[in-house]
TIROTOR-631605 format. One record per residue (C-alpha): chain; residue number from 0; residue in one letter; x, y, z. Coordinates in steps of 0.02 Angstrom, whole numbers, plus 50000, padded with zeros to 5 digits. Example, Ala and Ser with C-alpha at 12.3 -4.5 7.8 and 13.67 -1.06 7.14 Angstrom:
BEGIN
   chain     n   res       X       Y       Z
       A     0     A   50615   49775   50390
       A     1     S   50684   49947   50357
//
This chain:
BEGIN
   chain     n   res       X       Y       Z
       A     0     X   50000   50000   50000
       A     1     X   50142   50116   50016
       A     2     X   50336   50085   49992
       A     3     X   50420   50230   50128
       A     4     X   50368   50243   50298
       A     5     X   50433   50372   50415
       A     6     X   50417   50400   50589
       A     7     X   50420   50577   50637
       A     8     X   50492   50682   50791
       A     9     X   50431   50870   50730
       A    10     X   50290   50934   50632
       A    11     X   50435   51020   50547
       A    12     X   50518   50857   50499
       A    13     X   50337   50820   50443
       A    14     X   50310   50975   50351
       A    15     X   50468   50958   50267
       A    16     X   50453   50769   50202
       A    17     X   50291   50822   50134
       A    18     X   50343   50973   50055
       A    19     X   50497   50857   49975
       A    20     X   50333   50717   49941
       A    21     X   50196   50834   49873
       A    22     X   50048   50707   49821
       A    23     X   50128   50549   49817
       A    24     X   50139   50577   50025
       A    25     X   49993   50576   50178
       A    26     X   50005   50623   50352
       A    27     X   49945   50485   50463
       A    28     X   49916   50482   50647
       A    29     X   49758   50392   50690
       A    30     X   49737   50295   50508
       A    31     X   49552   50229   50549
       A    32     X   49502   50306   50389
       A    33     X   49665   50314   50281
       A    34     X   49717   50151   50286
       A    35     X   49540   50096   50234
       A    36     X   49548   50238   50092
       A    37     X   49724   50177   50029
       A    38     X   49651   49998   50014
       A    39     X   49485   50041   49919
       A    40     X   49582   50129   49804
       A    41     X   49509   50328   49857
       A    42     X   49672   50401   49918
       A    43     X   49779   50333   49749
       A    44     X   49983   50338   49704
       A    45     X   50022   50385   49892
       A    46     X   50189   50304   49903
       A    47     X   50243   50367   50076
       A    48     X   50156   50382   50254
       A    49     X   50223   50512   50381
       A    50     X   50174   50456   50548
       A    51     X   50132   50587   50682
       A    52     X   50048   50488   50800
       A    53     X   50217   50494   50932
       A    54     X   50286   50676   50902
       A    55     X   50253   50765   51087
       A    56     X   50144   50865   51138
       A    57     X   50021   50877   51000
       A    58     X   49878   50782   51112
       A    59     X   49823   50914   51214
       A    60     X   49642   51004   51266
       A    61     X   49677   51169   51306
       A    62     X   49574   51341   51362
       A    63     X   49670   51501   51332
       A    64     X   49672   51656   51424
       A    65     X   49568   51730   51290
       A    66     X   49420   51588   51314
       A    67     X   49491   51493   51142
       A    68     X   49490   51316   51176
       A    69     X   49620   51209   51073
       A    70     X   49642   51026   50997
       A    71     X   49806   50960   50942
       A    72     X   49805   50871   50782
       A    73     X   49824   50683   50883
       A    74     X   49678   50752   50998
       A    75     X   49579   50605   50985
       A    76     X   49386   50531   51013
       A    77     X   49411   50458   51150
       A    78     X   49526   50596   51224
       A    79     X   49368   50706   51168
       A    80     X   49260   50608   51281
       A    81     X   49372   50576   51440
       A    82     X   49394   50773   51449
       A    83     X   49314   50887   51587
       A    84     X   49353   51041   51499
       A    85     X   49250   50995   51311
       A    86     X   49109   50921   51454
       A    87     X   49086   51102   51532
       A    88     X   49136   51204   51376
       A    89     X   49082   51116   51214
       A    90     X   48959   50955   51258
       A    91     X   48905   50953   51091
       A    92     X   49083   50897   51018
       A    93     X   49095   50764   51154
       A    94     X   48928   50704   51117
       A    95     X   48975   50654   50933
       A    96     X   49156   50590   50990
       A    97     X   49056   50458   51077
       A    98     X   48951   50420   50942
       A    99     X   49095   50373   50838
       A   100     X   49145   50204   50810
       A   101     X   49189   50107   50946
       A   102     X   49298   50113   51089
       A   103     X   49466   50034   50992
       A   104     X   49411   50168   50838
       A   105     X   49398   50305   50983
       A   106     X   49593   50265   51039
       A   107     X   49656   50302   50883
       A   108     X   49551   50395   50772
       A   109     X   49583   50576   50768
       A   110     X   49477   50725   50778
       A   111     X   49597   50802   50645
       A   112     X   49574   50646   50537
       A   113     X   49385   50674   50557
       A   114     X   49379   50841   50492
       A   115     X   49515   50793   50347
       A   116     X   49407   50625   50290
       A   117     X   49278   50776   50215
       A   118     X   49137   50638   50225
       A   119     X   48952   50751   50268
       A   120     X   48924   50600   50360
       A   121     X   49046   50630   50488
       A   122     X   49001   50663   50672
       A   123     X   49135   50790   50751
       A   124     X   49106   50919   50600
       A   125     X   48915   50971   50618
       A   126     X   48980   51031   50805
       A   127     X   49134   51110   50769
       A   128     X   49048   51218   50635
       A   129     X   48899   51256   50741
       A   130     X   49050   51304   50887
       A   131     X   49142   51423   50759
       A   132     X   49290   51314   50734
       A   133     X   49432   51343   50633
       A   134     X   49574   51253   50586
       A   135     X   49767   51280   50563
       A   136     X   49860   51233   50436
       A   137     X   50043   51211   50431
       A   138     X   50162   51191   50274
       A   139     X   50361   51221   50260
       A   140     X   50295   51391   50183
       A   141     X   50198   51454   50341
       A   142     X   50027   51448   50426
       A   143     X   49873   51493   50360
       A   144     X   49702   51482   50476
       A   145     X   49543   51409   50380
       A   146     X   49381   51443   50463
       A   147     X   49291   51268   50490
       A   148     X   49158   51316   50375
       A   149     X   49266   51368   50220
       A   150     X   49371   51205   50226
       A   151     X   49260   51126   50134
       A   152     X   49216   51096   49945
       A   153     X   49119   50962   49922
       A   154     X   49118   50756   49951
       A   155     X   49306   50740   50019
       A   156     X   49363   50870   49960
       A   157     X   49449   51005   50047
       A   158     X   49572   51177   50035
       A   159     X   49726   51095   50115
       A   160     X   49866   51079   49975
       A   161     X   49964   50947   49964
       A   162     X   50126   51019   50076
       A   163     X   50016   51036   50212
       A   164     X   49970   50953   50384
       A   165     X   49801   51010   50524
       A   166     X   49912   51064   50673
       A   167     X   49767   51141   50760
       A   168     X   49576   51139   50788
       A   169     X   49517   51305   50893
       A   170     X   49337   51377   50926
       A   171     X   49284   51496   51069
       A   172     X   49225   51418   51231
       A   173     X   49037   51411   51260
       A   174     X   48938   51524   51388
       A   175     X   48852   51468   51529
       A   176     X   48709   51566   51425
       A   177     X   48731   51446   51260
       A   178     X   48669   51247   51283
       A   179     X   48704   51148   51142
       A   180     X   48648   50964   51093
       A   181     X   48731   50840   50931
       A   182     X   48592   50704   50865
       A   183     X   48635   50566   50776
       A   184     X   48539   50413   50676
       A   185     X   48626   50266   50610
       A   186     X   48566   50086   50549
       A   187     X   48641   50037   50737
       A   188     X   48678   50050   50906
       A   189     X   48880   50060   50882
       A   190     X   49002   50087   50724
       A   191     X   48873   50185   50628
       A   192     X   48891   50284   50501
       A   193     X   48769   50430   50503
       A   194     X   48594   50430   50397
       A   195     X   48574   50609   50458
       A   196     X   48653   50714   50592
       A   197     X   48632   50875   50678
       A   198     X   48716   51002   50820
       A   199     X   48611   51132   50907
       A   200     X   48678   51283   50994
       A   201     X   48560   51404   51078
       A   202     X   48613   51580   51169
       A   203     X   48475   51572   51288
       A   204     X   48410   51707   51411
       A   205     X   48273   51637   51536
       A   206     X   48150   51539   51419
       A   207     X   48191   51659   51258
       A   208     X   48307   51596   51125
       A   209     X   48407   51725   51090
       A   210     X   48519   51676   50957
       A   211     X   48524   51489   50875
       A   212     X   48648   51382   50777
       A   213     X   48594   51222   50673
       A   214     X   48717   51110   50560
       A   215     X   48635   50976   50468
       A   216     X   48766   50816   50416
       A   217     X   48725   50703   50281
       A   218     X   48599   50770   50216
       A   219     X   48732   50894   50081
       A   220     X   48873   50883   49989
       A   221     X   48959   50978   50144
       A   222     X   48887   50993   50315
       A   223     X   48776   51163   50302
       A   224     X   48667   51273   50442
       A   225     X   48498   51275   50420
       A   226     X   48474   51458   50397
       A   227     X   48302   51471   50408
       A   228     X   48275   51386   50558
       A   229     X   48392   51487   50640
       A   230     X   48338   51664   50611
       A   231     X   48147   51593   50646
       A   232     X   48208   51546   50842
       A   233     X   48280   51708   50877
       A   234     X   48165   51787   51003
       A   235     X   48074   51628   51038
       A   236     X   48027   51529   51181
       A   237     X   48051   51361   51144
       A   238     X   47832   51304   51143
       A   239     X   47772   51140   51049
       A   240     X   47724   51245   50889
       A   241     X   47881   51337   50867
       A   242     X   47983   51184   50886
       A   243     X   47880   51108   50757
       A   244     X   47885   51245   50660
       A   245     X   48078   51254   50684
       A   246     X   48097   51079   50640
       A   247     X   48027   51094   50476
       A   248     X   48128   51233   50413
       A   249     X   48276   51161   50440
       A   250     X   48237   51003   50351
       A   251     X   48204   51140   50191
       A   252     X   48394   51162   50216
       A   253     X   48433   50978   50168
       A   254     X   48496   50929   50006
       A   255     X   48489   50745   50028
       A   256     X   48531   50601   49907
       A   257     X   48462   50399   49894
       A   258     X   48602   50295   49924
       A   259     X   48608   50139   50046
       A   260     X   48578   50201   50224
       A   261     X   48416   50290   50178
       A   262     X   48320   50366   50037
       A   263     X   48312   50560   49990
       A   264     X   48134   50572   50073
       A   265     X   48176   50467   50229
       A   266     X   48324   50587   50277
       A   267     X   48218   50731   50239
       A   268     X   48115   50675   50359
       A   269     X   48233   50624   50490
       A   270     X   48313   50803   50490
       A   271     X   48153   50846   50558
       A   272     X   48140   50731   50663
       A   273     X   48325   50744   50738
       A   274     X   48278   50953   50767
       A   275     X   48114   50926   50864
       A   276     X   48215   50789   50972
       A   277     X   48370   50914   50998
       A   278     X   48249   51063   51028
       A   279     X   48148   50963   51152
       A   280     X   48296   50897   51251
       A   281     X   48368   51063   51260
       A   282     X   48197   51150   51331
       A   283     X   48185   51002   51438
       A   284     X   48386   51028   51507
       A   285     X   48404   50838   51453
       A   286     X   48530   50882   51306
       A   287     X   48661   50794   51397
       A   288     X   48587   50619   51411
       A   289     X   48669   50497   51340
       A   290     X   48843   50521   51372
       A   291     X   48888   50425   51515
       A   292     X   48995   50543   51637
       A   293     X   49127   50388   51668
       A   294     X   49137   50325   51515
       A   295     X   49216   50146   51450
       A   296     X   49382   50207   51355
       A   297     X   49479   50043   51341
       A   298     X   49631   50116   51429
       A   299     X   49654   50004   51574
       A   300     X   49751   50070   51702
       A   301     X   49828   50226   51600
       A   302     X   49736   50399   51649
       A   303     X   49708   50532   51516
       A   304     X   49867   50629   51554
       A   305     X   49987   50458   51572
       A   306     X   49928   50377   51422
       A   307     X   49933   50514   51311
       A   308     X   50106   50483   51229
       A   309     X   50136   50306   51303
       A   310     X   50270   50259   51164
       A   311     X   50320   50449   51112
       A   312     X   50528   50466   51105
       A   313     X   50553   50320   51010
       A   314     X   50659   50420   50886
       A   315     X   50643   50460   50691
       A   316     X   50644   50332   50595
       A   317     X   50616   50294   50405
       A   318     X   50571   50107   50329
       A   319     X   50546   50062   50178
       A   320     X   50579   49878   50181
       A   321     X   50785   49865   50227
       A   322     X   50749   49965   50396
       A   323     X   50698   49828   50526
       A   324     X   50534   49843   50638
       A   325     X   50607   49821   50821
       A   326     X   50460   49803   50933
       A   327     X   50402   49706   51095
       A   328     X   50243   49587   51095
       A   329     X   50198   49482   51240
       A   330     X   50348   49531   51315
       A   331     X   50445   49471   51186
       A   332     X   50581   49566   51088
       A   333     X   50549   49542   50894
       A   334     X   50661   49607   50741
       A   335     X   50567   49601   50562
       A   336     X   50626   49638   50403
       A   337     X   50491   49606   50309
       A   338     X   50299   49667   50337
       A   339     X   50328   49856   50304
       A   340     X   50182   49869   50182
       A   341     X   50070   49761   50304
       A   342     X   49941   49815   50438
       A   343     X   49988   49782   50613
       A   344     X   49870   49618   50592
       A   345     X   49957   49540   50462
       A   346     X   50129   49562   50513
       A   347     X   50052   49475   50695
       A   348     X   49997   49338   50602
       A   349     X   50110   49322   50458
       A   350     X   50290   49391   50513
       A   351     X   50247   49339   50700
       A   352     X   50129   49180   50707
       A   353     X   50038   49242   50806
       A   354     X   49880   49188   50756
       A   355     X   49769   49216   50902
       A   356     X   49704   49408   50820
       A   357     X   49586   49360   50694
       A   358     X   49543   49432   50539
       A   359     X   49373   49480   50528
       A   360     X   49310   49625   50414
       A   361     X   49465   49717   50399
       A   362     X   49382   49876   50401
       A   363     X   49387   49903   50619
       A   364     X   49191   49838   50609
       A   365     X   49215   49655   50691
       A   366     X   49352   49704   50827
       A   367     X   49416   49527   50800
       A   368     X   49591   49590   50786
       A   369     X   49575   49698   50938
       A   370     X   49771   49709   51025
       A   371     X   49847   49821   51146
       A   372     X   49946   49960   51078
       A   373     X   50061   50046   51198
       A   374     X   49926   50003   51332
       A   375     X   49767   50048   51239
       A   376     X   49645   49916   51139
       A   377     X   49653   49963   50950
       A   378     X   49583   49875   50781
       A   379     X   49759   49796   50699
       A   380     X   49680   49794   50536
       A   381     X   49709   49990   50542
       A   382     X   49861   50027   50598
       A   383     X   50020   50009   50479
       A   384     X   50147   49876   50534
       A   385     X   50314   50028   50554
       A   386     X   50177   50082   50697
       A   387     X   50238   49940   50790
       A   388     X   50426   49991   50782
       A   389     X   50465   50054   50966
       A   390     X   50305   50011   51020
       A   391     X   50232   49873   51146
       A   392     X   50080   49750   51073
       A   393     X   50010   49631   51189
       A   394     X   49891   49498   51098
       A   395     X   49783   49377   51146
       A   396     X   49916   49239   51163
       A   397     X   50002   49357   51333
       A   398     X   49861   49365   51425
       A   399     X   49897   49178   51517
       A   400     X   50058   49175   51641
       A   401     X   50118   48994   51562
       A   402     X   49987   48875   51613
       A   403     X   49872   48985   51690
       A   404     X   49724   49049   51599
       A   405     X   49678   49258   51615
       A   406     X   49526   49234   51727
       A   407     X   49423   49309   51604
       A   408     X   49494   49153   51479
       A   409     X   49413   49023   51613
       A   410     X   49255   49113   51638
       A   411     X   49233   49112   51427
       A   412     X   49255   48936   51464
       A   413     X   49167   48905   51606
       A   414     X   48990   48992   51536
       A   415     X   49004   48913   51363
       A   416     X   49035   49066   51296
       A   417     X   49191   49031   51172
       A   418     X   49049   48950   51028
       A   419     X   49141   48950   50859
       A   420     X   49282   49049   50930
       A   421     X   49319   49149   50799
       A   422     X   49278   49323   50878
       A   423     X   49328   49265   51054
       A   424     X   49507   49324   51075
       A   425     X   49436   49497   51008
       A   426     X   49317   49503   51140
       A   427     X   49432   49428   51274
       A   428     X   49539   49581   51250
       A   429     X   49420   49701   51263
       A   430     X   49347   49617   51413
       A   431     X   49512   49619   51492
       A   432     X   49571   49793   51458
       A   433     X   49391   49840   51526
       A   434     X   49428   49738   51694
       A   435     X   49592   49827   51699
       A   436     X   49495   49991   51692
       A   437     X   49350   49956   51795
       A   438     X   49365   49816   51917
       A   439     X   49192   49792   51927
       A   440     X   49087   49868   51798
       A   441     X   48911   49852   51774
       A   442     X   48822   49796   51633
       A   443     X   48812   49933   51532
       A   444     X   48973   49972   51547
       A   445     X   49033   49787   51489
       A   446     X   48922   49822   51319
       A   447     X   49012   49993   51298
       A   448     X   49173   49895   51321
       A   449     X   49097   49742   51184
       A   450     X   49008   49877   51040
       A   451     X   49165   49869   50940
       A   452     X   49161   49672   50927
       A   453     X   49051   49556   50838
       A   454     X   48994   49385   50856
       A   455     X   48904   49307   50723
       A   456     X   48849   49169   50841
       A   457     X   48739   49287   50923
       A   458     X   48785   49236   51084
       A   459     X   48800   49383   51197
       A   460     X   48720   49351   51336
       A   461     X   48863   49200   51391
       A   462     X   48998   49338   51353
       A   463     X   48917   49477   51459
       A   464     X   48894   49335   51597
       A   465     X   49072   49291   51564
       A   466     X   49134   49461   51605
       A   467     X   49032   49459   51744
       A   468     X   49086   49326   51813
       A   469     X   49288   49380   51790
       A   470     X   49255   49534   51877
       A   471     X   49222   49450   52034
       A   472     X   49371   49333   52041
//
């Protein structure tokens, strides 16, 4: 899929590889949806990667002394959701980071990917726009800043050029006058893409609206605001009628398409829909429900500030097939010289033998190949094999201590709930990195910890028990 890999130290060794690269290069720190893109054939003739994912420092929240809240460019879902700061300041944005995916997607996909993906069926853009985001973009020549709402020109498309990388996502704080909601509807429960999508943001002043924000997703060719709807609710107290009436002209805003989530007229009418439920909540002060305040992030032990960089310091380092991949699995010290092209999945099961991570889908839907990278549970079908180079990957094969079983292995066992085995490891490692995380977690916290994985079986209720049962050994 690509032929030179490097690992950068600096956004300016970045910038400078891909102002040497042009075209033929791609930034990648997260990967969910590049490595996917590279393999379908959308991104085409990218010969090298230039991995950000370890250069310091570019993973934090922060609120400035001018009320500007900013995201590093390897900010990412999950970091979204685990932070206090977007919960009191910008709810919205952490309400569509959870929506996202699944918990292994969260851990590595970025909100910077997000934005640069350019799908109107993404979830962190419709609140970012609605927030007044803009974005910063960096290229050996300079910086330029791009307001959120002119980076886009239509299906994946975008301004950047092709020197240049997102070092920075900003957007003014929210008022304890503005509330703000994000709605979502997908064919599921977990890894969904959107049918149709909305953020609300409402200035209020007692019961009055006094100035209102809509952004409709996938319902355009870019994510747009539903004018009308917006200049009706100024003024307005939020009654039954004007809600309605709000609803429906912000589904005029919709451009919508058929295509296989929904029809034209279905998402028409699910904008609607989505606005009356947003408006509701928000009159009702239930905009936040939902979101559970301790989430499941699949980070074990690691907090938000000790896990941010886990592997970072490793060094530069370039492969492109001579270069060896010195990593640590299990444990184990490994040296490969071949697998550079790979994902991290096939070089476990190909250059390794270890078997154990199973390939599902290949597209992060089954979580079959869930593994722990540098402490976190990821998808290996997305993440490129040179990832692993400094790194430390635990699979489902180091979970025993020699003969002894993981207790969460003997309960699988123990409640039947193995079946044809195929998706088991994946969910024995999120199970365990749950455990890790919350000793004893209740049930709906052991489904948020099992919506990434898949079992075709249909046999959840012995793997729920199974957890269960593990967290009170």
């Amino acid at each position: 899929m690509w032929t030179h890999y490097f690992n950068a130290t600096s956004l300016d060794e970045a910038t400078a590889i891909l102002a040497e690269q042009g075209e033929r290069a791609r930034i990648i720190a997260g990967g969910t949806d590049l490595i996917l893109e590279l393999e379908r054939g959308i991104r085409r003739n990218i010969e090298t990667l230039i991995d950000i994912s370890r250069v310091p420092g570019l993973d934090g929240i922060t609120l400035d002394e001018n009320g500007v809240i900013h995201l590093g460019p390897l900010v990412t879902h999950n970091h979204c959701v685990a932070s206090p700061l977007l919960r009191q300041y910008a709810f919205p944005l952490v309400q569509a980071a959870w929506q996202v995916g699944s918990p292994q997607i969260r851990n590595r996909g970025t909100i910077a990917g997000n934005l640069i993906t350019a799908s109107p069926a993404n979830d962190t853009i419709p609140p970012l726009m609605a927030l007044g985001a803009w974005v910063v973009l960096r290229s050996a020549r300079g910086s330029r800043r791009v307001p959120l709402a002119e980076f886009y020109t239509g299906v994946r498309k975008t301004v950047m050029q092709p020197d240049e990388l997102l070092a920075e996502i900003a957007f003014p704080a929210t008022q304890p006058s503005r509330r703000g909601t994000f709605i979502k509807i997908g064919l599921r429960r977990a890894q969904a893409i959107a049918v149709v999508n909305a953020a609300i943001l409402l200035d209020l002043e007692a019961d009055t609206v006094q100035s209102a924000v809509i952004t409709l997703g996938a319902v355009a060719p870019t994510i747009v605001y539903a004018q009308e709807a917006q200049d009706f609710l100024a003024g307005q107290s939020l009654t039954d009628e004007v809600i309605e009436q709000a609803a429906r002209l912000a589904a005029r805003a919709a451009r919508p398409i058929d295509d296989l989530r929904g029809s034209a007229d279905y998402r028409l009418h699910l904008t609607a829909t989505l606005i009356r439920r947003g408006l509701r909540a928000l009159r009702e002060g239930q905009e936040q429900a939902g979101v559970p305040k301790e989430p499941v992030l699949l980070w074990g032990k690691t907090d938000e500030e000790s896990g941010s960089q886990a592997a970072a310091g490793t060094g530069s380092a370039f492969h492109s097939g001579r270069e060896p991949i010195c990593t640590t699995i299990n444990g184990r010290a490994y040296t490969f010289t071949s697998g550079h092209e790979k994902t991290l999945l096939r070089l476990l099961r190909e250059e390794a033998g270890l078997t154990g991570t199973k390939e599902g889908c290949a597209e992060g839907e089954c979580g079959a190949c869930t593994v722990f990278l540098d402490g976190k549970a990821v998808m290996a079908c997305l993440v490129p094999a040179p990832r692993a180079h400094g790194a430390k990957i635990v699979t489902v094969e180091g979970l025993a201590r020699g003969e002894q079983l993981h207790p969460l292995q003997e309960t699988f066992i123990q409640n039947g709930a193995v079946q044809c085995g195929y998706c088991t490891p994946g969910f024995i490692m999120s199970g365990v990195k749950l455990l890790e995380e919350k000793p004893h977690p209740v049930q709906d916290e052991i489904l948020q910890a099992i919506a990434g994985n898949l079992c075709r079986c249909t046999g959840y209720y012995k793997i729920v028990q199974a957890i269960e049962d593990a967290s009170k050994v």
